[in-house]
C-alpha positions as CSV (number, residue, x, y, z in Angstrom):
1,X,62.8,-33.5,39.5
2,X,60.3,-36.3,40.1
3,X,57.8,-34.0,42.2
4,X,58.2,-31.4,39.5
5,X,57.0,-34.0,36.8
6,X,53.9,-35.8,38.9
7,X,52.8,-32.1,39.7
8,X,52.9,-31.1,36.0
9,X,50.9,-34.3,35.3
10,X,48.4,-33.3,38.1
11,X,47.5,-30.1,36.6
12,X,47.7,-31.8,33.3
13,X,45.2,-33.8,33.7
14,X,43.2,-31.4,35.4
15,X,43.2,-29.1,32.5
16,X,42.1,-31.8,30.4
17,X,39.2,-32.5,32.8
18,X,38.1,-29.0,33.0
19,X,38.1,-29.2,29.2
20,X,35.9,-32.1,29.2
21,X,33.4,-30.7,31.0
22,X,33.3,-27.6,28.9
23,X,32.8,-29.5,26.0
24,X,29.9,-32.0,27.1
25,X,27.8,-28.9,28.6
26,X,27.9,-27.1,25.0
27,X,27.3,-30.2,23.3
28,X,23.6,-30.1,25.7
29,X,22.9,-26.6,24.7
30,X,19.6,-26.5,23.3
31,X,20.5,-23.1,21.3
32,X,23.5,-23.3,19.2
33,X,25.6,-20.3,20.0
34,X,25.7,-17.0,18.6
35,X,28.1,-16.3,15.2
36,X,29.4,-13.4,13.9
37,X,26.4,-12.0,11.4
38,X,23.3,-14.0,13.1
39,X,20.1,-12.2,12.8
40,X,17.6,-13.4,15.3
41,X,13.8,-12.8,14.9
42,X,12.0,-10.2,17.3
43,X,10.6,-11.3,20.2
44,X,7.9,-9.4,22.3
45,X,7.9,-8.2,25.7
46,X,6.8,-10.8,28.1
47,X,2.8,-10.4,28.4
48,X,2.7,-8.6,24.8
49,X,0.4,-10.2,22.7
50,X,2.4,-8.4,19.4
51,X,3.3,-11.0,16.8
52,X,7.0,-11.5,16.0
53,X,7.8,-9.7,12.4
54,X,10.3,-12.3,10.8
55,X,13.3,-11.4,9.5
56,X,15.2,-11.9,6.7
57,X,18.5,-11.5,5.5
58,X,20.9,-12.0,2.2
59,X,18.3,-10.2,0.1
60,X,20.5,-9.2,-3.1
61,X,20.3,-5.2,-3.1
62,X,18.5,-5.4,-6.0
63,X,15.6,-6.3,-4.8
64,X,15.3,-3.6,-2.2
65,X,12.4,-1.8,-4.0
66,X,9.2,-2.4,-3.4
67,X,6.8,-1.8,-6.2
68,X,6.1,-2.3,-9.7
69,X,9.4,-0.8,-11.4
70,X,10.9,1.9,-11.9
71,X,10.5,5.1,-14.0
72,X,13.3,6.8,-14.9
73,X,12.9,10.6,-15.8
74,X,15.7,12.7,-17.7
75,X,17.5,15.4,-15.2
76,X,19.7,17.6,-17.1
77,X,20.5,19.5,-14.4
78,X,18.1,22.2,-14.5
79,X,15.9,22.9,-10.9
80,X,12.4,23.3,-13.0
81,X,12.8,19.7,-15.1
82,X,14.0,18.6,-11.2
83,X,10.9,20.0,-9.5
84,X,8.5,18.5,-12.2
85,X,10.6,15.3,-12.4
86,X,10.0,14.9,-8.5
87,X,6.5,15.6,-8.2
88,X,5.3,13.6,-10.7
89,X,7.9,10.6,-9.5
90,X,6.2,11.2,-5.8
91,X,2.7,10.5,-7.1
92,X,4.1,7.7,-9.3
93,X,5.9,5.8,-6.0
94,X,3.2,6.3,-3.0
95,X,0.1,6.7,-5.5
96,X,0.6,4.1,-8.2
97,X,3.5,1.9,-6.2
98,X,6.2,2.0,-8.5
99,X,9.4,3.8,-7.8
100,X,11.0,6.4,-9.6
101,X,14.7,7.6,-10.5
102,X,16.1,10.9,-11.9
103,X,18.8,9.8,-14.5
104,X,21.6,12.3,-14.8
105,X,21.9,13.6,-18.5
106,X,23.9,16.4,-18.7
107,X,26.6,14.1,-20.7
108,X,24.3,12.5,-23.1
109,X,21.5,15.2,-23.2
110,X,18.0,14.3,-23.2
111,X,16.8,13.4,-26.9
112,X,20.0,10.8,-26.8
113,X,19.0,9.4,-23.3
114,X,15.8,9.0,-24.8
115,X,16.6,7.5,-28.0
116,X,18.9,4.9,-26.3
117,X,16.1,3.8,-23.9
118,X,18.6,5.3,-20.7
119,X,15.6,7.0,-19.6
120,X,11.4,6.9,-20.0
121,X,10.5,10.3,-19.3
122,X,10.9,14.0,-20.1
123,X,9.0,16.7,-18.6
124,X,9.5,19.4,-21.2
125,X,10.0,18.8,-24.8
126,X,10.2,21.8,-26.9
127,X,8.2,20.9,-29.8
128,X,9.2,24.0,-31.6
129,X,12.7,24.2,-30.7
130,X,13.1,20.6,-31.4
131,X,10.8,20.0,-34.1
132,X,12.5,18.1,-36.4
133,X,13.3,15.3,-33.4
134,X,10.0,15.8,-31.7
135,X,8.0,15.5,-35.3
136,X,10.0,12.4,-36.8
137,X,9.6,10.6,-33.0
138,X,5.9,10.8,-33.0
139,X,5.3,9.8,-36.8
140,X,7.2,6.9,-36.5
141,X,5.9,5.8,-33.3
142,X,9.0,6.1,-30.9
143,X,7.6,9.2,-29.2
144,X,4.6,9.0,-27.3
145,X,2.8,12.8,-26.3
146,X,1.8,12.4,-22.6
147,X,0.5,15.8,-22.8
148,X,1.9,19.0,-20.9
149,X,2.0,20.5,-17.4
150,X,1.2,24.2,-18.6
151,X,-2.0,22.7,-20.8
152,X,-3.0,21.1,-23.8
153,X,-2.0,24.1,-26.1
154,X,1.5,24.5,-24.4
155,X,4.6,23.3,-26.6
156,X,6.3,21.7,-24.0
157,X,5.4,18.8,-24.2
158,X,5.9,15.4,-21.9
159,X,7.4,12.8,-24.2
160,X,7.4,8.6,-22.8
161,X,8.5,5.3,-24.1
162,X,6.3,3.3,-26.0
163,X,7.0,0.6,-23.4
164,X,5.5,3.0,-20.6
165,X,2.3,3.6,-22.4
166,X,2.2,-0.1,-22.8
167,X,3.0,-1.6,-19.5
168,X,2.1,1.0,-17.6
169,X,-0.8,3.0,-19.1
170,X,-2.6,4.2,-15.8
171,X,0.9,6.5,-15.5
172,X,0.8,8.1,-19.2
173,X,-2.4,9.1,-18.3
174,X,-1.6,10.5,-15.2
175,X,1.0,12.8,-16.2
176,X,-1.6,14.1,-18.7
177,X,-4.4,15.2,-16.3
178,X,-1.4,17.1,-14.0
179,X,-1.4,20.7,-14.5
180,X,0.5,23.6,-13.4
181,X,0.9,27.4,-14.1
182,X,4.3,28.5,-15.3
183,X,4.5,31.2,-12.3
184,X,4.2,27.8,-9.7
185,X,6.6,25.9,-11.0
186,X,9.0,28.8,-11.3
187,X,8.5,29.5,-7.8
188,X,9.3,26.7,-6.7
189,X,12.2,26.0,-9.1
190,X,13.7,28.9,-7.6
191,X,14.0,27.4,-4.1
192,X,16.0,24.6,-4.6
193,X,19.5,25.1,-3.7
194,X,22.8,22.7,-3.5
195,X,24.6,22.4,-0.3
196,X,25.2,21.3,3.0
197,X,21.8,23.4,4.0
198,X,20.6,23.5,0.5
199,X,16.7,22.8,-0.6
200,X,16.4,19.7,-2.8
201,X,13.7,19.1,-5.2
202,X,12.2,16.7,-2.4
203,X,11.9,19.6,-0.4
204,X,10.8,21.6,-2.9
205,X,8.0,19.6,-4.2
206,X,6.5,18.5,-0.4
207,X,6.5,22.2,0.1
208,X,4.0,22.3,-2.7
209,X,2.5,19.5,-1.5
210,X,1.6,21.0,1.8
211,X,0.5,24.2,0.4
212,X,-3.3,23.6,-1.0
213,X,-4.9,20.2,-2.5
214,X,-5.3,21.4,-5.7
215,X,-3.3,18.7,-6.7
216,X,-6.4,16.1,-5.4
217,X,-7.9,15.9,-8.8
218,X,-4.8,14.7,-10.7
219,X,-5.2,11.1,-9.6
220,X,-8.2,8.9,-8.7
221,X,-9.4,9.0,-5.2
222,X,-7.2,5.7,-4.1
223,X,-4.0,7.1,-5.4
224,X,-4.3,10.9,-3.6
225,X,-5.5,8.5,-0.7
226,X,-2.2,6.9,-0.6
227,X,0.0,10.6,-1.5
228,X,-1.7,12.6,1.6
229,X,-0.8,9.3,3.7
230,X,3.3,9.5,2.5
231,X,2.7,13.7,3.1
232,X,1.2,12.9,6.8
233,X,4.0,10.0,7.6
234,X,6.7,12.3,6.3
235,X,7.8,10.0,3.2
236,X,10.6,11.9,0.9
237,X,11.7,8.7,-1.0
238,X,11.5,8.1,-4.5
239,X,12.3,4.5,-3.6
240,X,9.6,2.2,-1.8
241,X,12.2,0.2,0.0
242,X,11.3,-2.7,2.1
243,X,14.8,-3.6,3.2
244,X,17.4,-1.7,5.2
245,X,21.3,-2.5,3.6
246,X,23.3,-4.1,6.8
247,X,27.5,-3.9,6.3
248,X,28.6,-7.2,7.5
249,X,32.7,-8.1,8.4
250,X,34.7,-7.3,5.3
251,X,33.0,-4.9,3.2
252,X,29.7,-7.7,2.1
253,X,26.2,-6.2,2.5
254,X,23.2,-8.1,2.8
255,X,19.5,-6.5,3.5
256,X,17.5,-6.6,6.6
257,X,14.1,-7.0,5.4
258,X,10.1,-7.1,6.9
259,X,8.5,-10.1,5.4
């Protein structure tokens, strides 16, 4: 019984030794050690004479965009206001830098969307069909005429915000120097399709893209500059995004962002 209890004691006291030691050498770590959800900077190759791009994390996902806002175009659903909504949004986000954002309106419909400030754009505004809305929002100064896409004598008409012409006027008249033929955007309208191997309107409208330049004298030089760059580096966002959403342990997300 005696032997039993001095060699417990022995190995006791050795644990507690071992322990000690453990303790003292993390104490002299000149790094503290690694927790769950630590980001560290990137380091180049030894001999690389690449500069470290910092890194930071717990930007709210709000602030993911990168740009000057965002424009907000009506979608009801139909693939011609989708195509038109897209390729004017994709001159708006790598031309201009803002982003852009098709709001879905089949519920509200367009003129209410409009009227509630939900959305700051719509490609094609009957002015016949809705005359009396169209009529009453440009004589009392919450309509503003952009222009149209099939020319200045069309009556579809692109109808904006006040705001937009205010804040951003270089866009309002942008979207009144594009033009297209009915035929084109019909054609290309007709190739979007839904599914798992469908043809969105991203698709739809790079297609276009790629197909001729005559789209070079919609914009100033600097802005088609910066759309033929997005077209060569295969950009299909509407959203500028500087910051890549990380899941961390339990459902949080923070962004991983290049400073």
């Amino acid at each position: 019984m005696h032997r039993f209890d001095r060699n417990f004691a022995f190995a006791l006291l050795a644990a507690l030794a071992v322990a000690s030691i453990a303790l003292t050498a993390c104490g002299q770590r000149s790094t503290p050690l690694l927790r769950q959800g630590t980001v560290l900077p990137s380091t180049p190759l030894p001999g690389s004479n690449a500069t470290p791009i910092p890194l930071i994390t717990g930007t709210p996902l709000s602030n993911d965009i990168v740009g000057k806002g965002t424009i907000r175009f009506a979608n009801h659903g139909e693939n011609r206001i989708a195509l038109e909504s897209t390729l004017v949004g994709y001159f708006m986000v790598w031309g201009y830098g803002y982003s852009a954002e098709l709001i879905d309106t089949k519920e509200a419909g367009n003129k209410a969307a409009f009227d509630q400030g939900l959305v700051d754009v719509v490609m094609e505004v009957d002015r016949v069909t809705d005359a009396e809305w169209y009529n009453s929002g440009i004589s009392s100064g919450k309509i503003v005429d952009a222009g149209s896409l099939l020319g200045a004598s069309s009556d579809k008409r692109i109808v904006v915000q006040p705001a937009l012409r205010q804040s951003s006027p270089e866009l309002v008249s942008f979207l009144g120097s594009v033009t297209l033929d009915d035929a084109t955007i019909a054609n290309y309208a007709a190739s979007i399709t839904t599914g798992r191997v469908g043809v969105s309107p991203t698709v739809a409208t790079l297609t276009y893209l790629k197909s001729g330049t005559t789209w070079s004298t919609w914009a100033p030089q600097d802005i088609i500059a910066g759309v033929t760059d997005a077209i060569s580096t295969g950009k299909t966002s509407l959203r500028n995004r500087g910051c890549i959403p990380i899941g961390n342990e339990g459902g949080a997300t923070t962004m991983r962002c290049i400073q």
